[in-house]
TIGU-903633 format. One record per residue: residue in one letter; chain; x, y, z of N, C-alpha, C in turn. Coordinates in steps of 0.2 Angstrom, whole numbers, always signed. Example, Ala and Ser with C-alpha at 12.3 -4.5 7.8 and 13.67 -1.06 7.14 Angstrom:
<pts>
pt aa:A ch:A nxx:+66 nyy:-28 nzz:+39 caxx:+62 cayy:-22 cazz:+39 cxx:+66 cyy:-16 czz:+39;
pt aa:S ch:A nxx:+64 nyy:-11 nzz:+35 caxx:+68 cayy:-5 cazz:+36 cxx:+64 cyy:+0 czz:+39;
</pts>
This chain:
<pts>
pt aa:X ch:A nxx:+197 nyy:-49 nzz:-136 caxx:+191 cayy:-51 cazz:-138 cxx:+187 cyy:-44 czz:-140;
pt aa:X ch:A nxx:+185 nyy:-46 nzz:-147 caxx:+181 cayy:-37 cazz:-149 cxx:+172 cyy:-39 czz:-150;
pt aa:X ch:A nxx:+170 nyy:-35 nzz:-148 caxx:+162 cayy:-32 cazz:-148 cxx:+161 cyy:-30 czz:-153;
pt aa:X ch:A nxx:+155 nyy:-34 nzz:-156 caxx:+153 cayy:-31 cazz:-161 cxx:+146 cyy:-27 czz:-159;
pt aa:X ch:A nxx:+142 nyy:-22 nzz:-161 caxx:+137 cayy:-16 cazz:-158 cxx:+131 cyy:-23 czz:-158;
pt aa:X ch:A nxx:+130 nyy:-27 nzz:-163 caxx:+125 cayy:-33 cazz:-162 cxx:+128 cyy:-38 czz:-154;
pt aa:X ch:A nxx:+133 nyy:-38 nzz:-154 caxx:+135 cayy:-44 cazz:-148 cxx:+134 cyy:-40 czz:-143;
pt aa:X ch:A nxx:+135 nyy:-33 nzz:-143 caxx:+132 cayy:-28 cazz:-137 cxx:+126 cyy:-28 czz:-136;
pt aa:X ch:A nxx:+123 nyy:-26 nzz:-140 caxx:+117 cayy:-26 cazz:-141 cxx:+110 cyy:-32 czz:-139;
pt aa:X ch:A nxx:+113 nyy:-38 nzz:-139 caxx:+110 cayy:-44 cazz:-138 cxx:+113 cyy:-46 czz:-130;
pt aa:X ch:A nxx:+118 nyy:-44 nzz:-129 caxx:+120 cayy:-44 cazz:-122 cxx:+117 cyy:-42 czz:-117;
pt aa:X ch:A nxx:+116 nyy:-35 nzz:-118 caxx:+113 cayy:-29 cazz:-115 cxx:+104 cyy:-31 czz:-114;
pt aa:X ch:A nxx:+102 nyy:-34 nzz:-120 caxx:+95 cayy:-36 cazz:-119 cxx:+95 cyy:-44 czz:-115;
pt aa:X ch:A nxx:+99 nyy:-45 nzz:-115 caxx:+97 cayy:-53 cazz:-110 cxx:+97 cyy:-49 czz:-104;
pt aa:X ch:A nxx:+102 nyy:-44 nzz:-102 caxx:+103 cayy:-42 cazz:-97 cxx:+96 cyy:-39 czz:-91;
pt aa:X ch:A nxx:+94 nyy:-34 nzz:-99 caxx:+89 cayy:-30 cazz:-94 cxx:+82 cyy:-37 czz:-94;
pt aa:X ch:A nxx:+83 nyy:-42 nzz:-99 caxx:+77 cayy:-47 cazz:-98 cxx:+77 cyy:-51 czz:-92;
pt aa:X ch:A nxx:+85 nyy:-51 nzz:-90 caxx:+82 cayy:-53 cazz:-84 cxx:+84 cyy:-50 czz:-79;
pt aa:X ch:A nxx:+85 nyy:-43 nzz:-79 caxx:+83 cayy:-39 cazz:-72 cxx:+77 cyy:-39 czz:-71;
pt aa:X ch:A nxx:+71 nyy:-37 nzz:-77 caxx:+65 cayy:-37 cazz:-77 cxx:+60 cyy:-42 czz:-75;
pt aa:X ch:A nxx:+64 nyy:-50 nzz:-77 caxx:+61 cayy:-55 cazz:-75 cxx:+60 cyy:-56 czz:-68;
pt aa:X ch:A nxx:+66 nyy:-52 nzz:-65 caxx:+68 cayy:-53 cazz:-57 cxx:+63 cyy:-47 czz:-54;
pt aa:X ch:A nxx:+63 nyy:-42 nzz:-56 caxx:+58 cayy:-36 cazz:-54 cxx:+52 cyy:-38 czz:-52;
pt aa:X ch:A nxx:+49 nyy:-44 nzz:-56 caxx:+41 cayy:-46 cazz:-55 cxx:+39 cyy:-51 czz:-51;
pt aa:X ch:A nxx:+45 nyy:-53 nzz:-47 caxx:+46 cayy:-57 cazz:-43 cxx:+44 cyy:-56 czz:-36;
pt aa:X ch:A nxx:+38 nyy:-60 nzz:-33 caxx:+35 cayy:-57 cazz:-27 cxx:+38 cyy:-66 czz:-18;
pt aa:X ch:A nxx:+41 nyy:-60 nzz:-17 caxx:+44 cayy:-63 cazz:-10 cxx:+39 cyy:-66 czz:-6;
pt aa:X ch:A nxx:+40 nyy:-73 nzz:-3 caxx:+36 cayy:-78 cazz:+0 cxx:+39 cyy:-79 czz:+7;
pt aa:X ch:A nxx:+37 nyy:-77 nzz:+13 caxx:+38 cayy:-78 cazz:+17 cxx:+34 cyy:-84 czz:+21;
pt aa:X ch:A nxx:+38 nyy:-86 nzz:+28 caxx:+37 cayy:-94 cazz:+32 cxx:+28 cyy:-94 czz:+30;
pt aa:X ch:A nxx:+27 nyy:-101 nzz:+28 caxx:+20 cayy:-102 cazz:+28 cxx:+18 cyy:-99 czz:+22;
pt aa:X ch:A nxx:+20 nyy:-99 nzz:+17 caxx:+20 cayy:-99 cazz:+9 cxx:+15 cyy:-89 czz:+10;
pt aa:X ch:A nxx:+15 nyy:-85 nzz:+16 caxx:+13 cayy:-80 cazz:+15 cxx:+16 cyy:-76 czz:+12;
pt aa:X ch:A nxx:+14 nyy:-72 nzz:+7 caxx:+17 cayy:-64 cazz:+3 cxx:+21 cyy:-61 czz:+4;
pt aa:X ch:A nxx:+25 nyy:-58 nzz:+6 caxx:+29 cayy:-54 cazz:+10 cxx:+27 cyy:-48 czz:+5;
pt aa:X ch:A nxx:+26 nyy:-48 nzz:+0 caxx:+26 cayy:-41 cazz:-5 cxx:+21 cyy:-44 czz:-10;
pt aa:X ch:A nxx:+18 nyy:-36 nzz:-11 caxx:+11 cayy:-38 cazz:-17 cxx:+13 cyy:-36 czz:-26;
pt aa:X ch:A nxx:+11 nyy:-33 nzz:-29 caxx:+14 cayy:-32 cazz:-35 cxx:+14 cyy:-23 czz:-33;
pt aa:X ch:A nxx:+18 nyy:-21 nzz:-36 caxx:+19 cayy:-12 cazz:-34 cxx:+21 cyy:-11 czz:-28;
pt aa:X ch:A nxx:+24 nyy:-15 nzz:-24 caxx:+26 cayy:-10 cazz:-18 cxx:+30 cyy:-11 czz:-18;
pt aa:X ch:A nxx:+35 nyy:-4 nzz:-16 caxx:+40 cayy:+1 cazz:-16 cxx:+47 cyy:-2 czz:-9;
pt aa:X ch:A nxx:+42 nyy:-4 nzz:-4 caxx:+49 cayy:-4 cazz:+0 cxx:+49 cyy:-15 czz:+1;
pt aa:X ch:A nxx:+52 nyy:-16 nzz:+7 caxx:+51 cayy:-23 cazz:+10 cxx:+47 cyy:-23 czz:+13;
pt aa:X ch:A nxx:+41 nyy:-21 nzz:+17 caxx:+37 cayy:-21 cazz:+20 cxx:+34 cyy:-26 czz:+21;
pt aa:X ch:A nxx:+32 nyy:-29 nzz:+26 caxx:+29 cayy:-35 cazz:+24 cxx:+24 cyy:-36 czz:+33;
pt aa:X ch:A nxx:+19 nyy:-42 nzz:+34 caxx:+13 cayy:-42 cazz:+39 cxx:+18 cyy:-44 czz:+45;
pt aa:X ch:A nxx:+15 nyy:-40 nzz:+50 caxx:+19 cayy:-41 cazz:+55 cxx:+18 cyy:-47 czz:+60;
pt aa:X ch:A nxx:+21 nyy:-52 nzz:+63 caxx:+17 cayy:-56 cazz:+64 cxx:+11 cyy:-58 czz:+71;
pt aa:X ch:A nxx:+9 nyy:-61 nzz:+71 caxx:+1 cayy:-59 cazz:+75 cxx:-5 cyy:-54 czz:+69;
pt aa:X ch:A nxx:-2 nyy:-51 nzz:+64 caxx:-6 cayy:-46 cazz:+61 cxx:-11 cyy:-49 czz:+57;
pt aa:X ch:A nxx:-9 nyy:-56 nzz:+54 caxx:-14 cayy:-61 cazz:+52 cxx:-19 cyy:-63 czz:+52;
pt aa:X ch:A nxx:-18 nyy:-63 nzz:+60 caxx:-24 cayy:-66 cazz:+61 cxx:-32 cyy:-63 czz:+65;
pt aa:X ch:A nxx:-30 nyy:-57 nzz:+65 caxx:-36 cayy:-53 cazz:+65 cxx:-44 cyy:-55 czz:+63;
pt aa:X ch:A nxx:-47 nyy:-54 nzz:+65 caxx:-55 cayy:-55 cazz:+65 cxx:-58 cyy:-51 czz:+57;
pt aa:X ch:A nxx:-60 nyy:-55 nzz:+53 caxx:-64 cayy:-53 cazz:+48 cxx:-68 cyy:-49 czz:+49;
pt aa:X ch:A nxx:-69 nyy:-40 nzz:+48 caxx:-73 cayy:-37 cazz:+48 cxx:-80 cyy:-35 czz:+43;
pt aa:X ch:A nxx:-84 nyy:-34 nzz:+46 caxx:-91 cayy:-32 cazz:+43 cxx:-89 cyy:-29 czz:+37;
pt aa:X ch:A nxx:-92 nyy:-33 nzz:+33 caxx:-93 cayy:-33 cazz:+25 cxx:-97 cyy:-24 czz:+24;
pt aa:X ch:A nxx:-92 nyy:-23 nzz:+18 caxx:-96 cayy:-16 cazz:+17 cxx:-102 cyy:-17 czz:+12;
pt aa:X ch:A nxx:-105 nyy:-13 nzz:+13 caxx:-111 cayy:-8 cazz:+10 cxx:-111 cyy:-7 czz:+3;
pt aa:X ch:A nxx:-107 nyy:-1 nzz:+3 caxx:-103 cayy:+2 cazz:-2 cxx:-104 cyy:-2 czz:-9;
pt aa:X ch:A nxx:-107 nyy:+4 nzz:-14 caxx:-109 cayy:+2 cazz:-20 cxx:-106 cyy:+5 czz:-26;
pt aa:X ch:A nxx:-100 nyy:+9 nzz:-24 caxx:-94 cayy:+13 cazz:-29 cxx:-89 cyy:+13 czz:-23;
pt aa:X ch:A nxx:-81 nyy:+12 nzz:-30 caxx:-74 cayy:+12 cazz:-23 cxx:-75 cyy:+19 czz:-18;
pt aa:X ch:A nxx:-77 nyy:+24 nzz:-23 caxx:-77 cayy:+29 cazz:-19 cxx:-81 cyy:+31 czz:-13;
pt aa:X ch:A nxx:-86 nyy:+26 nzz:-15 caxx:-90 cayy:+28 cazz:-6 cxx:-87 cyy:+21 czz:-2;
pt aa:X ch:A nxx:-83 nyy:+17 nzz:-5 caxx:-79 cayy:+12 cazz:+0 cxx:-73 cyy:+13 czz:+3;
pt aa:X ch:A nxx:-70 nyy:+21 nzz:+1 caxx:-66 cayy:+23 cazz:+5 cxx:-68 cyy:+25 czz:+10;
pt aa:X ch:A nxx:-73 nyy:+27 nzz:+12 caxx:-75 cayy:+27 cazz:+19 cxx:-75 cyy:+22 czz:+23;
pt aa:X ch:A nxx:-76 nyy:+15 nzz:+20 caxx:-76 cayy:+9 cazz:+23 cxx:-70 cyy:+8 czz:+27;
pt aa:X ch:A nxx:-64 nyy:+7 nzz:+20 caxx:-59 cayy:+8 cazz:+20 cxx:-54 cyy:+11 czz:+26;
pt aa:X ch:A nxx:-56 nyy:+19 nzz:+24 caxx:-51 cayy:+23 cazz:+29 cxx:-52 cyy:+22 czz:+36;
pt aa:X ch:A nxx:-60 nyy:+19 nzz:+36 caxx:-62 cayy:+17 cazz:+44 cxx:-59 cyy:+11 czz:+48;
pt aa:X ch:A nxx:-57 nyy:+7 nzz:+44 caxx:-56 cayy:+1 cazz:+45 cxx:-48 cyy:+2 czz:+46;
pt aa:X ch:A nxx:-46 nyy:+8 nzz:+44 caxx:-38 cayy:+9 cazz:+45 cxx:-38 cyy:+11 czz:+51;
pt aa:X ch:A nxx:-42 nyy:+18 nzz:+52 caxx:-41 cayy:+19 cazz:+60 cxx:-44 cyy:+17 czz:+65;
pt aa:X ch:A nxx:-48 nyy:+13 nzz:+65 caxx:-49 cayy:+8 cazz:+70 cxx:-42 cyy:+0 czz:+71;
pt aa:X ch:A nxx:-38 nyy:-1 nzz:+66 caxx:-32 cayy:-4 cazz:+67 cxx:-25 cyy:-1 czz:+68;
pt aa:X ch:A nxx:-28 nyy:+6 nzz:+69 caxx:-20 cayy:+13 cazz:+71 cxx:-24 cyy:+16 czz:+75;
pt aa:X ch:A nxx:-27 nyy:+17 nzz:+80 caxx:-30 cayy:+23 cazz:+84 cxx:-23 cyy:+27 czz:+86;
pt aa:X ch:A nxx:-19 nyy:+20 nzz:+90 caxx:-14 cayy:+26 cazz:+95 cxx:-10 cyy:+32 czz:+89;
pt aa:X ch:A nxx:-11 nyy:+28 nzz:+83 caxx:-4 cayy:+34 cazz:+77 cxx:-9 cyy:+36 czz:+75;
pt aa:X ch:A nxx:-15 nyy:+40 nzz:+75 caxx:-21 cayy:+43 cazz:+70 cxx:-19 cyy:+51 czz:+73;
pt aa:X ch:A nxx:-16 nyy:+55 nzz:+69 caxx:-15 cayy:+64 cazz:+71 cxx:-22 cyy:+67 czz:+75;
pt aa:X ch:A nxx:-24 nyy:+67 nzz:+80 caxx:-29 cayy:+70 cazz:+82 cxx:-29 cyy:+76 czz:+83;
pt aa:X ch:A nxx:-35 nyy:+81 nzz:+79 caxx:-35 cayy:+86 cazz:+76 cxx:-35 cyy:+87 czz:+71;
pt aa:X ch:A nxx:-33 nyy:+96 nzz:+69 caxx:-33 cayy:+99 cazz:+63 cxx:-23 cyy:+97 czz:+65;
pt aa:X ch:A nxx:-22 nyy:+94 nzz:+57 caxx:-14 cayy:+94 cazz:+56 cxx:-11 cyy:+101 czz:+55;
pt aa:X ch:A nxx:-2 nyy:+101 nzz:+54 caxx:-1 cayy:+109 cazz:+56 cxx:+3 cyy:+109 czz:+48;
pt aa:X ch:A nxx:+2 nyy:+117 nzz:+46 caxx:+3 cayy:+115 cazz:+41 cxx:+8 cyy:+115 czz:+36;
pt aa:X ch:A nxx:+14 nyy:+113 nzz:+40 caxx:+19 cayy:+106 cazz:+36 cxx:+20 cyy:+101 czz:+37;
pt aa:X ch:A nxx:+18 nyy:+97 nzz:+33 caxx:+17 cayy:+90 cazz:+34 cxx:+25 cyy:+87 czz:+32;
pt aa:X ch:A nxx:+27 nyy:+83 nzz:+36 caxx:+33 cayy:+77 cazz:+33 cxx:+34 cyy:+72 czz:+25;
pt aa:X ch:A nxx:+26 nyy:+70 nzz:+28 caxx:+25 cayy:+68 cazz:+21 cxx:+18 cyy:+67 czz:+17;
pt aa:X ch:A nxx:+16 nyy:+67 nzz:+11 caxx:+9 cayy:+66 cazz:+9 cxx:+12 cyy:+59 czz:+3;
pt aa:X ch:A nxx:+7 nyy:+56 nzz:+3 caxx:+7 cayy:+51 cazz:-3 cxx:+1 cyy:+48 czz:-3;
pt aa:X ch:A nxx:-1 nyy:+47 nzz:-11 caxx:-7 cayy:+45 cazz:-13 cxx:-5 cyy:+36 czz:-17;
pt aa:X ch:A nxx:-9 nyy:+32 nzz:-13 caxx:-9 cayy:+25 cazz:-14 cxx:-15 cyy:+23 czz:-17;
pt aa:X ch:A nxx:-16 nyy:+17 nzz:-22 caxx:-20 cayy:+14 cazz:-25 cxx:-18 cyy:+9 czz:-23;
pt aa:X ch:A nxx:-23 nyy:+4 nzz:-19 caxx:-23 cayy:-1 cazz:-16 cxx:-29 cyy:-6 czz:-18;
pt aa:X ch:A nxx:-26 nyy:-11 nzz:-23 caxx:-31 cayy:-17 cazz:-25 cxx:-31 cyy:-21 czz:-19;
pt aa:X ch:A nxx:-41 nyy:-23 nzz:-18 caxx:-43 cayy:-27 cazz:-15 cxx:-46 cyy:-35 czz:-20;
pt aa:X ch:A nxx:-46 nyy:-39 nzz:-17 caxx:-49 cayy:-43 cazz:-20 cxx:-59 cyy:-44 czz:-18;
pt aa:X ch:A nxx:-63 nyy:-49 nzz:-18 caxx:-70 cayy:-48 cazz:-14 cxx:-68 cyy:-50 czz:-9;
pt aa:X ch:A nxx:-63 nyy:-54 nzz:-6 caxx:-62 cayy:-55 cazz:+3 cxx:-59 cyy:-49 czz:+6;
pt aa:X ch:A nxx:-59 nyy:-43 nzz:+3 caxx:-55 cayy:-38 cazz:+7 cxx:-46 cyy:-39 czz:+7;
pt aa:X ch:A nxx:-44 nyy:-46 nzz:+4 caxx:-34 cayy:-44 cazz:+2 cxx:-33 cyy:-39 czz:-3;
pt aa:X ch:A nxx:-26 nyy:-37 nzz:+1 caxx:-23 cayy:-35 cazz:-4 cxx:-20 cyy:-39 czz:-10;
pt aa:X ch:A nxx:-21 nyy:-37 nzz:-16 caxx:-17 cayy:-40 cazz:-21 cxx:-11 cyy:-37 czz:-23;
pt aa:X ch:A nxx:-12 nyy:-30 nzz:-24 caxx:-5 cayy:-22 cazz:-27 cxx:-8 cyy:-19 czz:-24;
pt aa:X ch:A nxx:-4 nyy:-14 nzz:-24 caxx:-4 cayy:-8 cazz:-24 cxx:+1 cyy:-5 czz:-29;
pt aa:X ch:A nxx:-2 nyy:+1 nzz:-30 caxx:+0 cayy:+6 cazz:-34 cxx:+2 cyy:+14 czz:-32;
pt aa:X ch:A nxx:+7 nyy:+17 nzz:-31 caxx:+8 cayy:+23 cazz:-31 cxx:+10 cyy:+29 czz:-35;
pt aa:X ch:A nxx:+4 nyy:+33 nzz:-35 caxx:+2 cayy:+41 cazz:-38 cxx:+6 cyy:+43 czz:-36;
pt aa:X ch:A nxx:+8 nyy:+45 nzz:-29 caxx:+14 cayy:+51 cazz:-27 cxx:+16 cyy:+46 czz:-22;
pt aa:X ch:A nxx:+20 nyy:+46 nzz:-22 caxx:+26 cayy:+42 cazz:-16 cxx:+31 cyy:+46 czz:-14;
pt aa:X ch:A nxx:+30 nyy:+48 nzz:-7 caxx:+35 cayy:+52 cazz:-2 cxx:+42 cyy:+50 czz:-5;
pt aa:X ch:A nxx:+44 nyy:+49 nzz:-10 caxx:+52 cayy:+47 cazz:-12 cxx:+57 cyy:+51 czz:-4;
pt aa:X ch:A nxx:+55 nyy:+57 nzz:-5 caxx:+60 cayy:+59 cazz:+1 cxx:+63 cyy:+55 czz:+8;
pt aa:X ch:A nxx:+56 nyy:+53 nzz:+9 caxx:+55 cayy:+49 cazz:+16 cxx:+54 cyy:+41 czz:+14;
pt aa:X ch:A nxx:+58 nyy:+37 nzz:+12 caxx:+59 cayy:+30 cazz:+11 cxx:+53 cyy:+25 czz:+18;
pt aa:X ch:A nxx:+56 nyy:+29 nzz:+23 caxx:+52 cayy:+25 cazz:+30 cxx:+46 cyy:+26 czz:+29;
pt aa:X ch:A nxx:+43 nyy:+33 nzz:+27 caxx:+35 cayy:+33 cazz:+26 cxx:+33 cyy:+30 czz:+23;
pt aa:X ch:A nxx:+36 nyy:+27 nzz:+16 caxx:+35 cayy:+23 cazz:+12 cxx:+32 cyy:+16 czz:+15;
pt aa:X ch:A nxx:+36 nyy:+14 nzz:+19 caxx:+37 cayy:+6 cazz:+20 cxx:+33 cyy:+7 czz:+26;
pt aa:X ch:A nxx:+32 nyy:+11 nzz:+29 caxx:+25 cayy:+12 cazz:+35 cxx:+20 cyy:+14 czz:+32;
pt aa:X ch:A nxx:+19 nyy:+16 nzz:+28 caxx:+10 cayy:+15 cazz:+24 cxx:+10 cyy:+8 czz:+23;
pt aa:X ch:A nxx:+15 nyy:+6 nzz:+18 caxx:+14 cayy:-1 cazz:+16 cxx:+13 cyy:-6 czz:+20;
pt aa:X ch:A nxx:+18 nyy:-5 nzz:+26 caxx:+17 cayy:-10 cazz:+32 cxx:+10 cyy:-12 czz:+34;
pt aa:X ch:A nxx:+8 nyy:-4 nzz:+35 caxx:+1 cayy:-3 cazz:+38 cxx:-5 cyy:-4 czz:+34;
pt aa:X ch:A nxx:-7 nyy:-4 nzz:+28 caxx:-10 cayy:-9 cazz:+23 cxx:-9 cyy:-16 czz:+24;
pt aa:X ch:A nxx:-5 nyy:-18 nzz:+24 caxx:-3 cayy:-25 cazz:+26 cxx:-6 cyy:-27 czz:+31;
pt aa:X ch:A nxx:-3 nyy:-24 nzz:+37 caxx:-7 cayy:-26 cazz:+42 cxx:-14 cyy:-28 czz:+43;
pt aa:X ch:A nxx:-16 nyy:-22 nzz:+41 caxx:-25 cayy:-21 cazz:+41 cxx:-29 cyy:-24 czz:+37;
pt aa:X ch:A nxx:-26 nyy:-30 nzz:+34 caxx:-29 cayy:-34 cazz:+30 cxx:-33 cyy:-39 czz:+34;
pt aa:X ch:A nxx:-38 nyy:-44 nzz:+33 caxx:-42 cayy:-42 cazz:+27 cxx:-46 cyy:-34 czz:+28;
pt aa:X ch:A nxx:-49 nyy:-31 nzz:+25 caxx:-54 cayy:-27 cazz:+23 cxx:-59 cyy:-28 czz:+24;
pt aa:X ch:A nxx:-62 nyy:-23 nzz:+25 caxx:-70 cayy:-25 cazz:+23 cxx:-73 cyy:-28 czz:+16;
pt aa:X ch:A nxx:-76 nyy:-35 nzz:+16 caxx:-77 cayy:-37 cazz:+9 cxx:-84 cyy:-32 czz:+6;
pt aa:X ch:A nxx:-80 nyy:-29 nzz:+1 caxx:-86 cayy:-24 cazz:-4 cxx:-90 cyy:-30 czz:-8;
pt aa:X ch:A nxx:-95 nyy:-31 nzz:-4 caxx:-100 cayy:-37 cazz:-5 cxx:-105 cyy:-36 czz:-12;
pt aa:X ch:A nxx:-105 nyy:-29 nzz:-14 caxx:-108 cayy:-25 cazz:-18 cxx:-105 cyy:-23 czz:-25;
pt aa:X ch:A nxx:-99 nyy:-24 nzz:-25 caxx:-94 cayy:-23 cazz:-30 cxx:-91 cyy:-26 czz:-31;
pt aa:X ch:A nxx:-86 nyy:-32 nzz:-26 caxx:-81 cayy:-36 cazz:-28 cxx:-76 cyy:-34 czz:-26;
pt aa:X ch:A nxx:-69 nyy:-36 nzz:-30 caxx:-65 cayy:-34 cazz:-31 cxx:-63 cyy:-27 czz:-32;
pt aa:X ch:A nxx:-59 nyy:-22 nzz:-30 caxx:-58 cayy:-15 cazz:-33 cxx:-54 cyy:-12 czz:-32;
pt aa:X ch:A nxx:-53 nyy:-7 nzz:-34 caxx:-44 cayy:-3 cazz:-30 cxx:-47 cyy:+5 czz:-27;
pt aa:X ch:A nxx:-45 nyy:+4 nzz:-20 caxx:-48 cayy:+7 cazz:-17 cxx:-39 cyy:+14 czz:-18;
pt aa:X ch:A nxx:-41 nyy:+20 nzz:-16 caxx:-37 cayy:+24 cazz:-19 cxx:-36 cyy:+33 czz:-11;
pt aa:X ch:A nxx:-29 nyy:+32 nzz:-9 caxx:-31 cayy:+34 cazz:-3 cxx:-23 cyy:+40 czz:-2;
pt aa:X ch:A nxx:-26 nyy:+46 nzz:+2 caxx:-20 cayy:+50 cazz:+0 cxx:-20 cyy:+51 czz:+9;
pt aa:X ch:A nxx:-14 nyy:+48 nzz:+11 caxx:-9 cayy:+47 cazz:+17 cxx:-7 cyy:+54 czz:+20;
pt aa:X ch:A nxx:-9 nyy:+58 nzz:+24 caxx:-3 cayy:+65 cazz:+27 cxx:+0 cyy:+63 czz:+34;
pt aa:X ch:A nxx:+4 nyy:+63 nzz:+33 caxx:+10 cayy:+62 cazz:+38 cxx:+14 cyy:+65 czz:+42;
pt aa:X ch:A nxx:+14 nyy:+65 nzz:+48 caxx:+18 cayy:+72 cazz:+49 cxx:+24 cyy:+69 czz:+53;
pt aa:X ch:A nxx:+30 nyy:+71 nzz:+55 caxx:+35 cayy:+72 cazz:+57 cxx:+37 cyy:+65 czz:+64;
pt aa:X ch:A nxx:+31 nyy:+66 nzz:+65 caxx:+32 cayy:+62 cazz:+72 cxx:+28 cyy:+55 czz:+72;
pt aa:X ch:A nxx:+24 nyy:+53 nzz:+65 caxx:+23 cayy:+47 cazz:+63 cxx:+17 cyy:+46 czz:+64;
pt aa:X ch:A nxx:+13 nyy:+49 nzz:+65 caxx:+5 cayy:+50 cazz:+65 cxx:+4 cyy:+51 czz:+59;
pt aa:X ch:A nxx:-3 nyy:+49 nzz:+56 caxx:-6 cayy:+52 cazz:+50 cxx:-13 cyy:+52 czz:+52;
pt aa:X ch:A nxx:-16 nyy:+55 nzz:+44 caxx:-23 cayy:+55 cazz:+42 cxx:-24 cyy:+52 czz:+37;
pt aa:X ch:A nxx:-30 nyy:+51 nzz:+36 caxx:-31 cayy:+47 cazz:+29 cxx:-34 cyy:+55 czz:+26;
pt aa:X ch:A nxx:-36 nyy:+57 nzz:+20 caxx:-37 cayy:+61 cazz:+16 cxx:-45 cyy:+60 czz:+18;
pt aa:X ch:A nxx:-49 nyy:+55 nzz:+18 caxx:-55 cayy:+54 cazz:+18 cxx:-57 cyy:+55 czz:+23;
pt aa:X ch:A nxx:-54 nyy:+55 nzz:+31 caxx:-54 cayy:+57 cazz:+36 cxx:-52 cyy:+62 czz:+39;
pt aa:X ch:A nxx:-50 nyy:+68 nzz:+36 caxx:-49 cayy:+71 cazz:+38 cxx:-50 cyy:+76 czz:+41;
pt aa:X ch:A nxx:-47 nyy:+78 nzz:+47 caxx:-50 cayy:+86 cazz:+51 cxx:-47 cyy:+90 czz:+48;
pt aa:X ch:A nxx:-44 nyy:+93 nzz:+41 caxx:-39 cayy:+98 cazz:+39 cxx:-34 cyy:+101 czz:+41;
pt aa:X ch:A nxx:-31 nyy:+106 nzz:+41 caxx:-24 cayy:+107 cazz:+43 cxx:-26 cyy:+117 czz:+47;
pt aa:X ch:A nxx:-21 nyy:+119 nzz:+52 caxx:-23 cayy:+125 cazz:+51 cxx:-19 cyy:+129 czz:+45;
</pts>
């Protein structure tokens, strides 16, 4: 059987049509919940009991950027034992900067990654995890919907900081 560069070429497009078709495909876990939102990198997914969390105090916040404080607050009051206490040392493991769409009830919808620790796959999928976890959010009762946008330092032993809270490094 011979190939012509057009039979190649129509081939090769069905091909990537439906790898692409299958890329955009968001996994549903027991209970028709999410397991994955749009842009996220690893299988991370909410751990169970993590759902059911109490709906925290609707934020203030009248720009994402002063809702990152909401935000990062709301992370470390759901991680205290993993939050690096101190000034961090100055080589970090990992750093990565996330863009995290909210909706106005504080879910997640995507996320999006600006720098992603590719090095450290695990760090990957432990931010992610722990976004997940932390949902809902504080609803930005003031804004709505928004993507809140947050830079992760990680160090070796699986502790982090948020960017926005940070005691700096020596």
């Amino acid at each position: 059987m011979t190939f012509t560069l057009t039979t190649l070429r129509r081939a090769l497009a069905a091909i990537l049509t439906t790898a692409l078709g299958l890329a955009g495909c968001v996994a549903v876990g027991p209970g028709g919940q999410k397991g994955h939102v749009p842009g996220q990198l690893s299988s991370a997914t909410v751990e169970p009991g993590q759902s059911a969390q109490a709906t925290p105090r609707p934020s203030a916040a009248g720009t994402p950027r002063e809702y990152r404080q909401d935000a990062a607050r709301h992370i470390y009051a759901r991680n205290a034992q993993r939050i690096y206490a101190g000034k961090l040392p100055p080589l970090l493991y990992a750093i990565g900067t996330l863009q995290v769409e909210l909706d106005a009830q504080g879910r997640v919808t995507a996320m999006h990654w600006m720098r992603a620790p590719k090095h450290a796959p695990e760090v990957i999928a432990e931010i992610e995890r722990t976004v997940l976890n932390a949902a809902p959010y504080p609803a930005a009762t003031r804004i709505g919907k928004l993507t809140w946008t947050e830079t992760w330092l990680w160090d070796k032993g699986g502790h982090f900081q948020l960017d926005t809270l940070s005691e700096g490094q020596f």
